[in-house]
C-alpha positions in Angstrom: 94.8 75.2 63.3 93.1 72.1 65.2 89.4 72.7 65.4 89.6 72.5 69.2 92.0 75.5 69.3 89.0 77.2 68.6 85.6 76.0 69.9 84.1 79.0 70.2 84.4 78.6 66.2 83.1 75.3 65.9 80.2 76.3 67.5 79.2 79.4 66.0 79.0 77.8 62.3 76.7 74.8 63.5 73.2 74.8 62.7 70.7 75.7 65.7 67.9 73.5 67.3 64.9 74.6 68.6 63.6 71.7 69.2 63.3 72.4 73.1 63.2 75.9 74.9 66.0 77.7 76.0 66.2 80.7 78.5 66.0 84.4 76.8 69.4 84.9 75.0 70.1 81.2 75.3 70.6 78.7 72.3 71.0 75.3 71.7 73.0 72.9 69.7 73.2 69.3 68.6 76.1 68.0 70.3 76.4 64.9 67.6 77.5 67.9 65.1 80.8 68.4 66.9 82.9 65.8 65.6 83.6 63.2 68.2 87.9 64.1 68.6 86.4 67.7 69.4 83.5 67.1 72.0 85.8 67.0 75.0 86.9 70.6 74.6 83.7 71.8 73.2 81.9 70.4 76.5 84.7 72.3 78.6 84.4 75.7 76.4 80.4 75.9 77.2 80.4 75.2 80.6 83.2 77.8 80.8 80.9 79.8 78.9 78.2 79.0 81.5 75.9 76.4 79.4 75.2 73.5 79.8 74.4 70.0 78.2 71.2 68.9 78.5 69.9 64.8 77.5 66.9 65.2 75.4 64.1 62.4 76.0 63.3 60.3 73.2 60.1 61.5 71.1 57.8 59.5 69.4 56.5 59.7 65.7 53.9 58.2 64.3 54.2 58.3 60.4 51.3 57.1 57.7 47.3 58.0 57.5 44.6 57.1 59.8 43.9 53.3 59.8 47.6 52.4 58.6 50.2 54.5 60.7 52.9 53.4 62.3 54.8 54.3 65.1 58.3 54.5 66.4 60.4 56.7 68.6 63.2 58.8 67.7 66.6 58.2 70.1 67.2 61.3 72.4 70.3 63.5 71.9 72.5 65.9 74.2 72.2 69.6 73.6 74.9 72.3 73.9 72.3 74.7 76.1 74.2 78.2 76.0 74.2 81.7 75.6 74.1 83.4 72.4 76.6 86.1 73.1 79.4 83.5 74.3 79.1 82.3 70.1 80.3 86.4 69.4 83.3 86.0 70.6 
């Protein structure tokens, strides 16, 4: 079976983010952890499902102690933005 016979599938056994909010029985998901053959019909599947994707900003991190930190940001992703109960089946 091809992976994207089954995205539902996929998706249930990748990790979750909560690194921005989601709506009450919502949950989100790195869209890099798709592999890249299988994004096309993952994206379909959750809008189907009623997500979304959503483009998280870049975020800055400033790393060392006080007097010798340094600072760089962090590249923004896309999120799978969907709800919980679609990942059931």
């Amino acid at each position: 079976m091809r992976v994207t016979d089954d995205p539902r599938a996929l998706l249930a056994g990748l990790p979750r983010t909560n690194t921005l909010p989601t709506p009450p029985g919502y949950t989100a998901i790195h869209r890099e952890e798709v592999p890249e053959d299988d994004r096309e019909a993952c994206d379909a599947w959750v809008a189907a499902q009623g997500g979304t994707l959503r483009r998280m900003p870049p975020a800055r991190r400033t790393t060392g102690r006080a007097g010798h930190s340094q600072a760089s940001t962090l590249p923004g992703g896309v999120v799978y933005v969907l709800p919980e109960a679609a990942l059931r089946g």
